[in-house]
TIDO-385385 format. One line per field, with one value per residue (C-alpha): x, y, z; chain; residue in three letters. Coordinates in nm, 3 decimals. Example, Ala and Ser with C-alpha at 12.3 -4.5 7.8 and 13.67 -1.06 7.14 Angstrom:
2
u	[1.230 1.367]
v	[-0.450 -0.106]
w	[0.780 0.714]
chain	[A A]
res	[Ala Ser]
! end
This chain:
467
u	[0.000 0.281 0.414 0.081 0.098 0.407 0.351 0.038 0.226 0.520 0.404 0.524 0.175 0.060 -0.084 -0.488 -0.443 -0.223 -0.398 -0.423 -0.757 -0.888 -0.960 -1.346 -1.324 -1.185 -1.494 -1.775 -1.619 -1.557 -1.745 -1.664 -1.670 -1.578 -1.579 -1.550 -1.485 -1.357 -1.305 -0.996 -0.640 -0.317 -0.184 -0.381 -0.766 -0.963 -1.115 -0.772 -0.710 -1.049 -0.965 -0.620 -0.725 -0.984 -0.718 -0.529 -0.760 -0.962 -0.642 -0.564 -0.889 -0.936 -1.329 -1.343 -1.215 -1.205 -1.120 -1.086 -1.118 -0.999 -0.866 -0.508 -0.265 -0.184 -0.368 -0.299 -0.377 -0.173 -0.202 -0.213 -0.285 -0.671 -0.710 -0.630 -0.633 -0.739 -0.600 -0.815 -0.605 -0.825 -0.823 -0.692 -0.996 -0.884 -0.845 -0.777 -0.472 -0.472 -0.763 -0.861 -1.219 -1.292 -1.613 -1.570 -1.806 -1.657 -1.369 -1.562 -1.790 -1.444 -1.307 -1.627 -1.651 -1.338 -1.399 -1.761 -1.898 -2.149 -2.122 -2.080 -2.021 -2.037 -1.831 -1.801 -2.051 -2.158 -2.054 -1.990 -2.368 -2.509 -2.184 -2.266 -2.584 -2.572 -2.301 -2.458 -2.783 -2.543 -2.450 -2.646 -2.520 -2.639 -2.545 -2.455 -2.341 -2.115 -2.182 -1.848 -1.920 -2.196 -2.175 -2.529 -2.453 -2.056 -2.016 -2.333 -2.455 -2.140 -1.976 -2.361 -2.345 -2.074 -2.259 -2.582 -2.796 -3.065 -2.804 -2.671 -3.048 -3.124 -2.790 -2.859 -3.189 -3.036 -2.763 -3.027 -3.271 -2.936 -2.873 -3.219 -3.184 -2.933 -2.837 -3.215 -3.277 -2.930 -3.025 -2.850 -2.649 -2.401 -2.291 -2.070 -2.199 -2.560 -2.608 -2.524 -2.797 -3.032 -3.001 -3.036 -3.337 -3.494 -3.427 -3.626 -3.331 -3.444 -3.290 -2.943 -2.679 -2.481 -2.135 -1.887 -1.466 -1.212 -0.820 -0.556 -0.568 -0.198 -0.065 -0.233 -0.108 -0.020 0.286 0.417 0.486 0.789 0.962 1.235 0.952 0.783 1.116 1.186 0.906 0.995 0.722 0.946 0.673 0.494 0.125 0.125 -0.221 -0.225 -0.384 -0.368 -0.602 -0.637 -0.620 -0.983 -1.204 -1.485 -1.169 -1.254 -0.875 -0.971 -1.164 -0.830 -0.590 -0.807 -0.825 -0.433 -0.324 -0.646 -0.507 -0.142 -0.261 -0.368 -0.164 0.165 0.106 0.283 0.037 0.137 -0.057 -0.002 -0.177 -0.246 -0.499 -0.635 -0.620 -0.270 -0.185 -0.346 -0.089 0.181 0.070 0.073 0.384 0.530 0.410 0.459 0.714 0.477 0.300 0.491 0.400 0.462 0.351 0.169 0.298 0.336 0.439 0.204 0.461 0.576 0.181 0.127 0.388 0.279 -0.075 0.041 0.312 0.028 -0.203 -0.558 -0.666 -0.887 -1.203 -1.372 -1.558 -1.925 -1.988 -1.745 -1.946 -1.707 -1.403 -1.126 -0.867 -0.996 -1.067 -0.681 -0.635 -0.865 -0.704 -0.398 -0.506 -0.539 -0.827 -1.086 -1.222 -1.474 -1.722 -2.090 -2.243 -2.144 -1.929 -1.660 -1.941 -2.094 -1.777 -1.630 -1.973 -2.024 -1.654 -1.661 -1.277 -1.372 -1.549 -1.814 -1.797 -2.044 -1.765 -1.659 -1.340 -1.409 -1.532 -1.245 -1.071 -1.232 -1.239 -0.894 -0.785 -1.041 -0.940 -0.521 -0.622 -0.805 -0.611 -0.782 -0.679 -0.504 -0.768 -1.022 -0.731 -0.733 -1.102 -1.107 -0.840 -1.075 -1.386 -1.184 -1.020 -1.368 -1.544 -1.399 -1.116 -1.061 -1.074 -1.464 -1.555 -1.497 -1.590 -1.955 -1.934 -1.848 -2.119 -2.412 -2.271 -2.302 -2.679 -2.783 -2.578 -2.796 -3.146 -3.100 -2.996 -3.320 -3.495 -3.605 -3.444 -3.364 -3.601 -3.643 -3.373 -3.230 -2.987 -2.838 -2.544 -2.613 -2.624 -2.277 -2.199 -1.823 -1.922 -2.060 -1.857 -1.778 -2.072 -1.962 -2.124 -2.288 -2.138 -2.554 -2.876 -2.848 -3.080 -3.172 -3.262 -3.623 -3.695 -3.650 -3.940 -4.023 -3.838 -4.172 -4.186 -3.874 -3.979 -4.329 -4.034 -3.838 -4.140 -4.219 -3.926 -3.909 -4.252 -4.202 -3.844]
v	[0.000 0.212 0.192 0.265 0.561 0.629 0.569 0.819 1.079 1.013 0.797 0.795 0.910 0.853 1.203 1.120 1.152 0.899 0.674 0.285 0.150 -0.140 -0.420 -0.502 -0.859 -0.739 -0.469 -0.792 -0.985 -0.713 -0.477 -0.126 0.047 0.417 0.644 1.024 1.208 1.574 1.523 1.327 1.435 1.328 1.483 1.222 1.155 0.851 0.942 0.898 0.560 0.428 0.486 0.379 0.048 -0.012 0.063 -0.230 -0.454 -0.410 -0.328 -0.723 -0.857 -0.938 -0.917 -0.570 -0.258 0.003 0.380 0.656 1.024 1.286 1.646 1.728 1.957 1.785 1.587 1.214 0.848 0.633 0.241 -0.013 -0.358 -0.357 -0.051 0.336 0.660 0.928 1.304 1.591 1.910 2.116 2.482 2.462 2.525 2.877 2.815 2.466 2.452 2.063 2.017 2.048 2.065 1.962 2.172 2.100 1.838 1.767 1.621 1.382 1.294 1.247 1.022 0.840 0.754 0.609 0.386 0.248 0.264 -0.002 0.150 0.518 0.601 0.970 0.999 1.381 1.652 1.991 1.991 1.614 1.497 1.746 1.743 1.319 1.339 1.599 1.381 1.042 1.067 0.995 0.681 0.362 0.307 0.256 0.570 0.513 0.758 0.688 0.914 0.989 1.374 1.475 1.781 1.932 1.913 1.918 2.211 2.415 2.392 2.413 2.721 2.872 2.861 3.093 3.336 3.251 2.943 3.065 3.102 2.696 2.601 2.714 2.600 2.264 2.257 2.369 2.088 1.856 1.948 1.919 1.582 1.450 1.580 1.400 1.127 1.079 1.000 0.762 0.396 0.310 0.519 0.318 0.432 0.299 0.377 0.365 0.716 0.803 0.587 0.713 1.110 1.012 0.806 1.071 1.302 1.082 0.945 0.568 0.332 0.287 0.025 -0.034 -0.103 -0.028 0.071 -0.155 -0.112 -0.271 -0.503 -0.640 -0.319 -0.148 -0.356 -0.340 -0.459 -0.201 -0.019 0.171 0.291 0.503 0.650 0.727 0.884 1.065 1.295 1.261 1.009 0.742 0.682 0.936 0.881 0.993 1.133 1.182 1.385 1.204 1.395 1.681 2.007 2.124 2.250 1.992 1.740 1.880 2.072 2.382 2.191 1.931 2.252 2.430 2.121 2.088 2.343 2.149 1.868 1.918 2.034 1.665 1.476 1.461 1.347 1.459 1.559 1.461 1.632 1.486 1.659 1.959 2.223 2.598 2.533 2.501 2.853 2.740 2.413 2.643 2.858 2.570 2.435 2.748 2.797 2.445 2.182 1.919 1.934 1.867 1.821 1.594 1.747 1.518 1.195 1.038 0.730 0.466 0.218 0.542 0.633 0.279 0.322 0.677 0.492 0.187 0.399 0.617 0.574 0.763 0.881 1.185 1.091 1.444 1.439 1.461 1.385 1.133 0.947 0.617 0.736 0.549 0.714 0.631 0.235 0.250 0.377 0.069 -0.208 -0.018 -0.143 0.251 0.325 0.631 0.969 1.016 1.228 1.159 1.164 1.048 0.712 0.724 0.666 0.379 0.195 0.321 0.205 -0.124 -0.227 -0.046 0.052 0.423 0.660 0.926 1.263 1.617 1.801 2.086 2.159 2.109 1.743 1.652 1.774 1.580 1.259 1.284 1.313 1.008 0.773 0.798 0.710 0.427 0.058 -0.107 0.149 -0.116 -0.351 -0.112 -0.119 -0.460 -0.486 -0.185 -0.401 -0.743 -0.605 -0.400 -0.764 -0.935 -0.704 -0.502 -0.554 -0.390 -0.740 -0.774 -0.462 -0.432 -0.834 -0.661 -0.364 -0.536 -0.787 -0.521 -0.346 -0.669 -0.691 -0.315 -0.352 -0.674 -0.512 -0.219 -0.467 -0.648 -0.345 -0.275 -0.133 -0.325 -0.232 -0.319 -0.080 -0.026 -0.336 -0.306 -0.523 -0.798 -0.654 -0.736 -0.771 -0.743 -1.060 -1.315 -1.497 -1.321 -1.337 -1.372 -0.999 -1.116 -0.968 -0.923 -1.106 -1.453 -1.307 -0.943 -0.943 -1.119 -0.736 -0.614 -0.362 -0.255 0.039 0.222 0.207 0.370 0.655 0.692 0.613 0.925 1.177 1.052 1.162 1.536 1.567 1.500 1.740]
w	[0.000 0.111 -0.235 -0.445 -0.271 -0.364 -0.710 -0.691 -0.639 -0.872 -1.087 -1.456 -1.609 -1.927 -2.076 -2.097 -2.533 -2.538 -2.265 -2.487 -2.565 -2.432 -2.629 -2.686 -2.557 -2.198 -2.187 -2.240 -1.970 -1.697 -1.512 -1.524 -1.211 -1.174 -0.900 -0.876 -0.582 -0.559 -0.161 -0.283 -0.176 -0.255 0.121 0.342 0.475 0.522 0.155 0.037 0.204 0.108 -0.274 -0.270 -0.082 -0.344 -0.613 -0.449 -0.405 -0.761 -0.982 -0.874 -1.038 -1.430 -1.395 -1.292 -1.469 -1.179 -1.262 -1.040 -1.159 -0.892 -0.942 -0.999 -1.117 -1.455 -1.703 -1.675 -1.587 -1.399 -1.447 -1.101 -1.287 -1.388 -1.240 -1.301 -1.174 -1.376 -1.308 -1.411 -1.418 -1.152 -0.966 -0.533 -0.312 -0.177 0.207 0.147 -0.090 -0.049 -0.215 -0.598 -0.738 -1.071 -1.279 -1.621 -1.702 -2.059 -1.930 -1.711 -2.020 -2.192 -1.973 -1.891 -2.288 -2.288 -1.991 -2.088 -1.708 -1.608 -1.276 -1.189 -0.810 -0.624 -0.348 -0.270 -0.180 -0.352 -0.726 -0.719 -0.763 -0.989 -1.260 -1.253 -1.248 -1.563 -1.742 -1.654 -1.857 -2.134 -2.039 -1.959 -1.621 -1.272 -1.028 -0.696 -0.401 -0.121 0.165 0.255 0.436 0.642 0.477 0.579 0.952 0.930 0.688 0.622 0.953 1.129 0.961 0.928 1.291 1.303 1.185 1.396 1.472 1.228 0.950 0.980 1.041 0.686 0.524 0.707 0.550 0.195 0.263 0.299 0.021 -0.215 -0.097 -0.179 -0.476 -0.572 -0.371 -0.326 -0.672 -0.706 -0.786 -0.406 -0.156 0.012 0.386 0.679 0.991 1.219 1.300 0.920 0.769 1.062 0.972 0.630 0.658 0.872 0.581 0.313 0.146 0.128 -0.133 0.125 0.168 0.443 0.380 0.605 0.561 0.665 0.810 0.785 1.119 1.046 0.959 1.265 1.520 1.905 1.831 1.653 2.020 1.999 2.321 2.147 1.942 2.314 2.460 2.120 2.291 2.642 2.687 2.849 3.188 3.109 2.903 2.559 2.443 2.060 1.792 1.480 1.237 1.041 1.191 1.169 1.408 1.300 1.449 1.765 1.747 1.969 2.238 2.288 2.293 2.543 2.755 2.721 3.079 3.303 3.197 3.252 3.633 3.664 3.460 3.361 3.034 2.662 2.404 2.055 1.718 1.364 1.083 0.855 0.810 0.849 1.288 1.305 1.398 1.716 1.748 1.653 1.908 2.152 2.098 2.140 2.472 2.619 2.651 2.721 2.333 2.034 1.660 1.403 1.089 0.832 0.862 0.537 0.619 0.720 0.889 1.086 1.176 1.287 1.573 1.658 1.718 1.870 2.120 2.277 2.556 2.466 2.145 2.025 1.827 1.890 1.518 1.610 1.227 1.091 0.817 0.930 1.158 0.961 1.204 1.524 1.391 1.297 1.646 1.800 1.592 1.723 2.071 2.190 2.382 2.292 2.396 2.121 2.080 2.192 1.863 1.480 1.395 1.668 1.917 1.749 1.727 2.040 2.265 2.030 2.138 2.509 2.446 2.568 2.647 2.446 2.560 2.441 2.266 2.481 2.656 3.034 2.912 2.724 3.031 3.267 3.029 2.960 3.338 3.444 3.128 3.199 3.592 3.543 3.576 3.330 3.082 2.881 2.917 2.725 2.429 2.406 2.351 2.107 1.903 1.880 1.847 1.492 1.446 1.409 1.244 0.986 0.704 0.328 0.181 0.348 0.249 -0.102 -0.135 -0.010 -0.210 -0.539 -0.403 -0.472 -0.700 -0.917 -0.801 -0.903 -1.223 -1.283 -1.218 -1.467 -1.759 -1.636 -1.668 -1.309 -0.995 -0.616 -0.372 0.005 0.105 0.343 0.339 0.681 0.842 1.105 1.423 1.565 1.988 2.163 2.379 2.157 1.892 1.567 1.281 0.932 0.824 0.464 0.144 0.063 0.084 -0.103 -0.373 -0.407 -0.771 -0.620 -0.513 -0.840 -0.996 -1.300 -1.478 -1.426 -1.078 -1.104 -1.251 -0.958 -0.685 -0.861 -0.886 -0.532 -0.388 -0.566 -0.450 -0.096 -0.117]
chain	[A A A A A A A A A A A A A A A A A A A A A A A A A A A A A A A A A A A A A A A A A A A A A A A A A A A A A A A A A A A A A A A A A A A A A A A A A A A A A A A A A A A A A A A A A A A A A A A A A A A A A A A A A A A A A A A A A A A A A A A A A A A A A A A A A A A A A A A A A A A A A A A A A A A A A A A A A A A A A A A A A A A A A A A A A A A A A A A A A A A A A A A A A A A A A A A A A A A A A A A A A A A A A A A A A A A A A A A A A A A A A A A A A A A A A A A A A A A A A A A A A A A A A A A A A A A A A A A A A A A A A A A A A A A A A A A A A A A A A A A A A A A A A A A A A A A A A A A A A A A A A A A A A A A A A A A A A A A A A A A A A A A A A A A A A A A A A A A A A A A A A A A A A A A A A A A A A A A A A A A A A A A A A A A A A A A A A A A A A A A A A A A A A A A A A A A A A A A A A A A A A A A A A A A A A A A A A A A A A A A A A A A A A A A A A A A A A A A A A A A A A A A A A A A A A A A A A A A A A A A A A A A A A A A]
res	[Unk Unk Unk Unk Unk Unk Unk Unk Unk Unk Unk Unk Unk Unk Unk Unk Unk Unk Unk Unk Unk Unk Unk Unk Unk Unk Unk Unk Unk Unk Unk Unk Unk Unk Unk Unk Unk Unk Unk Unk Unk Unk Unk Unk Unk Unk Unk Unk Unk Unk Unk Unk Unk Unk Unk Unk Unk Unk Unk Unk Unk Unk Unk Unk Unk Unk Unk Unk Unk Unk Unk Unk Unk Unk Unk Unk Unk Unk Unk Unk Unk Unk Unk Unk Unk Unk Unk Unk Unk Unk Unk Unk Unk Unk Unk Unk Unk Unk Unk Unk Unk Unk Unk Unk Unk Unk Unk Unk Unk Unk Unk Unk Unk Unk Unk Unk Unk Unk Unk Unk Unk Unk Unk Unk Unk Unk Unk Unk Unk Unk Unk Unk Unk Unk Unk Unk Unk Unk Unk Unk Unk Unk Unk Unk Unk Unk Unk Unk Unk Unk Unk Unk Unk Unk Unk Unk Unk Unk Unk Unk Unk Unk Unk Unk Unk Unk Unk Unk Unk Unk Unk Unk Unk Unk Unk Unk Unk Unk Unk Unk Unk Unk Unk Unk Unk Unk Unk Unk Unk Unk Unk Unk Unk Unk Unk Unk Unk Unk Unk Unk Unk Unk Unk Unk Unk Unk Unk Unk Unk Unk Unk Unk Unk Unk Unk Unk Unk Unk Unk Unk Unk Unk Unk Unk Unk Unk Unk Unk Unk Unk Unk Unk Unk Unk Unk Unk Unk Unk Unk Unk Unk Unk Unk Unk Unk Unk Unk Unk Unk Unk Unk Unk Unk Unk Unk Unk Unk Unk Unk Unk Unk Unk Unk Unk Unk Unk Unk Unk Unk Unk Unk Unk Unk Unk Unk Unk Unk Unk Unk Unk Unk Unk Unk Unk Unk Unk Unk Unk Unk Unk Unk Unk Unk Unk Unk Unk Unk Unk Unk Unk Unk Unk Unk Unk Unk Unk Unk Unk Unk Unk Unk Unk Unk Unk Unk Unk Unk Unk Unk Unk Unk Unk Unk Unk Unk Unk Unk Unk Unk Unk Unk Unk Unk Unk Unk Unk Unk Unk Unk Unk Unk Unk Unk Unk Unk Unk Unk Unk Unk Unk Unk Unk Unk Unk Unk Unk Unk Unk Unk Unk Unk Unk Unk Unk Unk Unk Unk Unk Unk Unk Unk Unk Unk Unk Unk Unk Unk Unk Unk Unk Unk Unk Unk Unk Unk Unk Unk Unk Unk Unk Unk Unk Unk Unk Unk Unk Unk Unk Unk Unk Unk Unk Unk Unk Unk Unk Unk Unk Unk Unk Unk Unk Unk Unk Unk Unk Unk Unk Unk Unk Unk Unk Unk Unk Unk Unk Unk Unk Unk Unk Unk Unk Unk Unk Unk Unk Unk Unk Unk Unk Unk Unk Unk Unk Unk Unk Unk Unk Unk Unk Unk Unk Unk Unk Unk Unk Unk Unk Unk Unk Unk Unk Unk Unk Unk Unk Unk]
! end
């Protein structure tokens, strides 16, 4: 994995006009799968690992043809066996110079042409659904969403608020009517976690999949405890309490740095932050002042995260509205204990495994968690459960095995000329104390719920009635 990622970023590319055909025979006996997702970057995220995992895992099959198309700052394609990765040359998001966002919808239609989708998947928010959903009428392909970003509660709401509560109430509500617009009308929406498919169910978006991430359980690994690493930071005895995300105040950033001098009268703990993003004038700020708190930067290298995450003694999970939590399930299969906040993914997976606890996202309780977590005994104990319960449950291989699973079934039931219905398709409900279920890749047949083409069309007028 290491080296895919490697590759992405210095890969030798072929320009898109000189990308080869493929053959006609290798079309009729593979599906093609794309997705496109402007939430991509090439300097980290869960969004990031999710693709590149996928790339890895599809790229190694000879029935599936999987593209990705992200924005860049060149033209190209790259090549990972079956699978490629297609750059289109895009504008920085002022603010947010590591992220691109691509507008032009001919060069999607360009590259969607050349790729023959059977499947087209959405994985980002705002221009994302309406440039598919213009480009795919073209093409006789199921659409699909994956709801990757709570975007009406995590960004419209949450920097609406700043203004005032009435102000995110009605971007909220926009965020929402946009998303059943789109991802309403989508032939399934796949998402990971409980409280996801919840708020979207509440919000009339029906026709949903549950499917959640995996990790790396071998990579992420107790055993990757490093004591230099510890002392390196003047751990040595001392507990190390790390920050391993992005430096943004949906993270929960300002809350842990506030908490920091409370804690410190407590505790005599080191507080580690790893990550990028508009807070870290804050971190900076922090560092500058204290001896105790110390920052990595991004951390590029995954062998050299693993150890960071395996090394420490509590981990920050502070998004309220993480659509999955990829960092903090990393950080259980790590064998870490939790402080997560009391609403969004981290909680579900954090109360499922009881490796933590779930806090209401304000300093004085991240204060008060922290202090009460690194003085209890069976602090290790509640890292050890955190790491089975992510052990048993969740890997990449499952989740793309269930992914590919439906996507097979949806592709099915439009050549059939109907839709699935029945939704949503939800996991097995899953406990820490009994043995491990198998989680199914998807009911043994779901083409028996398939409807007619024409119900399709009510199901469509339906929903832009009710929105």
């Amino acid at each position: 994995m290491n080296n895919l990622l490697q590759r992405a970023k210095r890969a030798s590319v072929i320009p898109t006009a000189q990308t080869p055909e493929r053959g006609k025979q290798s079309v009729s006996k593979s599906l093609s799968i794309v997705d496109f997702n402007n939430n991509f970057s090439f300097s980290g995220g869960g969004i990031r690992t999710y693709h590149m995992k996928k790339i890895e895992h599809l790229g190694q099959r000879d029935d599936v043809r999987y593209s990705l198309i992200v924005p860049s700052d060149k033209d190209a394609v790259e090549e990972h066996g079956s699978a490629r990765i297609f750059h289109v040359k895009s504008p920085t998001i002022p603010g947010a110079q590591a992220y691109r966002h691509s507008f032009n919808p001919f060069k999607l239609e360009r590259i969607l042409k050349q790729v023959e989708p059977d499947l087209i998947e959405v994985g980002g928010p705002y221009v994302d659904p309406f440039l598919v959903r213009l480009v795919a009428r073209k093409f006789d392909a199921v659409v699909t969403g994956f709801w990757h970003t709570h975007y009406p509660s995590a960004y419209f709401e949450f920097y609406g608020n700043r203004i005032s509560p009435h102000v995110g109430k009605l971007l909220k509500k926009a965020g929402w009517y946009m998303a059943r617009k789109t991802f309403g009308l989508y032939d399934a929406t796949f998402a990971a976690a409980d409280c996801v498919i919840a708020d979207l169910k509440d919000q009339g978006i029906e026709r949903i999949i549950q499917c959640p991430l995996g990790v790396d359980t071998e990579h992420f690994h107790p055993k990757h405890y490093d004591a230099e690493l510890r002392m390196s930071v003047g751990a040595g005895d001392r507990p190390l309490v790390f920050f391993p995300h992005r430096l943004l105040q949906e993270k929960g950033i300002r809350q842990v740095v506030e908490a920091i001098p409370a804690i410190a009268r407590e505790k005599d703990a080191v507080f580690v932050f790893a990550g990028t993003g508009p807070e870290y004038p804050i971190v900076e700020k922090l560092i500058g002042e204290r001896s105790d708190c110390h920052y990595l930067g991004y951390v590029e290298s995954r062998d050299l995260m693993a150890r960071w995450l395996a090394s420490s003694d509590l981990i920050y999970g502070l998004s309220a509205w993480e659509t999955f939590g990829l960092s903090v399930i990393e950080s259980m299969a790590s064998g870490v204990p939790i402080v997560a906040a009391n609403e969004g993914a981290a909680r579900d997976w954090v109360e499922r495994a009881r490796c933590g606890v779930t806090i209401p996202r304000t300093a004085e309780d991240v204060a008060r968690a922290t202090i009460e977590m690194l003085s209890r005994p069976d602090l290790k104990t509640l890292g050890r459960r955190g790491r089975q319960y992510v052990a048993r449950h969740f890997s990449w291989d499952t989740t793309f095995e269930r992914q590919l699973g439906y996507y097979r079934q949806l592709i099915d039931a439009r050549r059939q000329g109907g839709h699935l219905e029945g939704y949503p398709y939800m996991l097995e409900e899953v406990s820490f104390e009994t043995e491990a279920p198998q989680v199914q890749a998807q009911p043994a047949s779901l083409l028996a719920n398939v409807t007619p083409m024409s119900a399709r069309r009510r199901y469509a007028r339906k929903r832009a009635s009710r929105s």
